[in-house]
N, C-alpha and C positions, 0 to 999 in steps of 0.2 A: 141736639148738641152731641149728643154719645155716636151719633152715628159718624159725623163729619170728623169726631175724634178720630173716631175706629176709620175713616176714608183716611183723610191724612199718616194716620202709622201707616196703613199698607202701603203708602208711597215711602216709607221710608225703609221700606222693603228692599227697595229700588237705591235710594242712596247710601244704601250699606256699600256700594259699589262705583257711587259717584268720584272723582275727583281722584281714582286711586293712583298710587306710584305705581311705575313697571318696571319690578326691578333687575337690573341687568343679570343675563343667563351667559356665566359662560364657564366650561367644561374646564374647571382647573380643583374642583374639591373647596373654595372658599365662599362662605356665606354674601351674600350682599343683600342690600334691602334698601326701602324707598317709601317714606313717609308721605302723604296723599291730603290735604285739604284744602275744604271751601266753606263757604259759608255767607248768609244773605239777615240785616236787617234794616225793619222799618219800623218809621213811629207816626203820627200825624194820625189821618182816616184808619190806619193799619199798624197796629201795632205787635210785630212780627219779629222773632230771632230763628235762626237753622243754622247749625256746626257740624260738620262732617268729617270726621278725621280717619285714616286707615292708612296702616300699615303690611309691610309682605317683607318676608325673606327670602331667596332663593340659591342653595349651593345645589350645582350640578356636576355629574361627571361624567365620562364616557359612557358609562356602565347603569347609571340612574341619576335621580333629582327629588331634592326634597323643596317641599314651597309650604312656608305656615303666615299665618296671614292674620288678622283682626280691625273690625271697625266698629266704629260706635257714632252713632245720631242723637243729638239732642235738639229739640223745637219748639217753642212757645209761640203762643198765636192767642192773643186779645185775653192773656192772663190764663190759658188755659195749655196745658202741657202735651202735646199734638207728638212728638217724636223722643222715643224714648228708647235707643235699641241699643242691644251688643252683642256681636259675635266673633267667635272665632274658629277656626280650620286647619287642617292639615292633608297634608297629600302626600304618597311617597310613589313615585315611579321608577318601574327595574327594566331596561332593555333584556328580553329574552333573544332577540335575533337583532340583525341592523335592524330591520321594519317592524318587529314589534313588539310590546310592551305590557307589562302587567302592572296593575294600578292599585291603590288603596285609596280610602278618605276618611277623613272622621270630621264634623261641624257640630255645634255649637252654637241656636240663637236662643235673645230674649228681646221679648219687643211688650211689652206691659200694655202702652195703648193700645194694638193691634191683640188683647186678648193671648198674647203667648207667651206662659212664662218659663217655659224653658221646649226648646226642640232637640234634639240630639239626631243626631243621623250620622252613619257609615256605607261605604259601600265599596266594593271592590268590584274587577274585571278586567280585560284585557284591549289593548290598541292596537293600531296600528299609525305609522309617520308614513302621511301619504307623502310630505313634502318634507327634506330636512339640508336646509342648505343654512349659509350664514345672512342672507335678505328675507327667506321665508320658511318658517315653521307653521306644517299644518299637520294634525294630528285628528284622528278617528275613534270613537271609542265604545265600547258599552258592556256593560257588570249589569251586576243585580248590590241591592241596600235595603237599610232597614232604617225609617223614620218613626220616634217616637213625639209627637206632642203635648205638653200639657197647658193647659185652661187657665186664665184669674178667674174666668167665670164660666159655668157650663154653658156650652152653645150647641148649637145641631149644626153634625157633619154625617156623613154618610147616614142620613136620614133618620137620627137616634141624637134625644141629648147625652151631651159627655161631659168628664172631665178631664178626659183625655183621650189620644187616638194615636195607636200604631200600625202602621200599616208596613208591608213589604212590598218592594219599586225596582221597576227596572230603570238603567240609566242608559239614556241613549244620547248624543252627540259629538259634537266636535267644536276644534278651538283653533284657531293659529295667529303667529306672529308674521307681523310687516315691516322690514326696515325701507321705508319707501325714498330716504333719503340719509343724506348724514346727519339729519338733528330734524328727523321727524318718522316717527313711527306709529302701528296702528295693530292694535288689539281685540280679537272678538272672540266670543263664546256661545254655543250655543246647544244645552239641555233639556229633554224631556224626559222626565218623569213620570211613565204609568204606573197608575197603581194598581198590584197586583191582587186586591184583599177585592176592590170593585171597581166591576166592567164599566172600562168607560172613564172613569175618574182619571185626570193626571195633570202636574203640575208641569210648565215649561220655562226656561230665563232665559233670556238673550242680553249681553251686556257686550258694548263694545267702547272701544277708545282710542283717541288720537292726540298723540304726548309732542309738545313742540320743543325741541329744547336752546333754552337761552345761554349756557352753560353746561360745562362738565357735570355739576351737580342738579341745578336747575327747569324744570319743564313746567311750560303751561299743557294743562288738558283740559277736553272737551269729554264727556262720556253721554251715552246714550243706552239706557237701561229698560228692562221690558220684562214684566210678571206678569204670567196667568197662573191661575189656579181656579180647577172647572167646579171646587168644592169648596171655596176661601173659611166657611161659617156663617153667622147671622150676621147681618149686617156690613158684610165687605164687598168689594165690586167682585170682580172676578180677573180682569185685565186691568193694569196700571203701568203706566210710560213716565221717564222722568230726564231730561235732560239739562246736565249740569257742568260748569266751568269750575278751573279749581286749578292748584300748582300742585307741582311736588318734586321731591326730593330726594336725589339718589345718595346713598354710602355705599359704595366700591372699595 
């Protein structure tokens, strides 16, 4: 039973990012954000609830962008509490030339089923905008951060029990926007995290998304989410995928 708990949280890993708003970027100095949910229940043979709610802001300017963000999962499954998470984030980017860019981050999770009661991580570095037009933004990037974890319960990770773990990471990836039409667009991401404390360890997220929109305000989304982690602790898989439907909501 504790395991299928601890399977189910890492998937909600995964819908920290399901069903989110994208909220519109445009280089005038004014905040906008986009409120993000879904959610799925059954009763009968299966007696199941999942809510997935998230939020983001984003004011940009010529010169840089700020984006802060937050979600939280809640799940129950046959009387047993399966999804318990919240985070939240910040980003600040500063255009150093047209092409490239110096970054910051700071995060924020807690996921209790999943064994983790608090994570914190930062990291900084610099980019580059291979692509920056008004249909496609695609950007390049990679810093170095510093993750700390802490435990409900001691588990083994890097081949020691703990009750916590900090490690320093390099970050590597990239992200871009698609306006692929007038009322549908498409979102992807994609980070790896080695770790730098041991050879070999590193975590990766791939998250992407396609926003249909019914309205000024209104979008359906589809998102498609994807965690590895080559050192998750006892009892967690190591890769988890999760594809999810969901609306949301813009404020412009």
């Amino acid at each position: 039973m504790k395991q299928g708990i601890l399977a189910a949280a890492a998937i909600a890993l995964l819908a920290s990012n399901a069903a989110y708003g994208q909220a519109t970027v445009k280089e005038d100095g004014k905040w906008r954000y986009a409120l993000g949910a879904s959610g799925t229940a059954s009763s009968g043979n299966s007696d199941a609830t999942r809510l997935n709610v998230s939020a983001e802001g984003v004011r940009a300017t010529s010169q840089d962008k700020w984006q802060v963000y937050a979600r939280a999962l809640y799940g129950r499954s046959e009387g047993e509490t399966t999804d318990n998470m919240l985070g939240a984030g910040l980003r600040y980017d500063h255009n150093l030339t047209e092409k490239w860019f110096g970054f910051g981050t700071g995060e924020y999770l807690r996921d209790r089923p999943a064994n983790l009661s608090r994570r914190l991580s930062v990291g900084a570095g610099i980019g580059y905008h291979l692509i920056k037009t008004e249909p496609t933004r695609w950007d390049a990037f990679a810093g170095v951060g510093y993750s700390h974890d802490s435990y409900v319960e001691p588990t083994v990770v890097a081949d020691e029990l703990r009750t916590s773990y900090g490690r320093a990471e390099l970050l590597l990836g990239e992200e871009s926007t698609h306006k692929l039409t007038d009322t549908t667009s498409f979102k992807q991401r994609f980070v790896v995290y080695p770790n730098l404390a041991e050879s070999g360890e590193f975590r990766a997220n791939f998250d992407a998304g396609l926003a249909v929109a019914m309205s000024k305000t209104l979008s359906l989304t589809v998102t498609l989410g994807y965690r590895y982690n080559s050192d998750p602790g006892t009892g967690l898989e190591k890769g988890d995928a999760l594809l999810a439907a969901g609306i949301s909501v813009k404020i412009d």
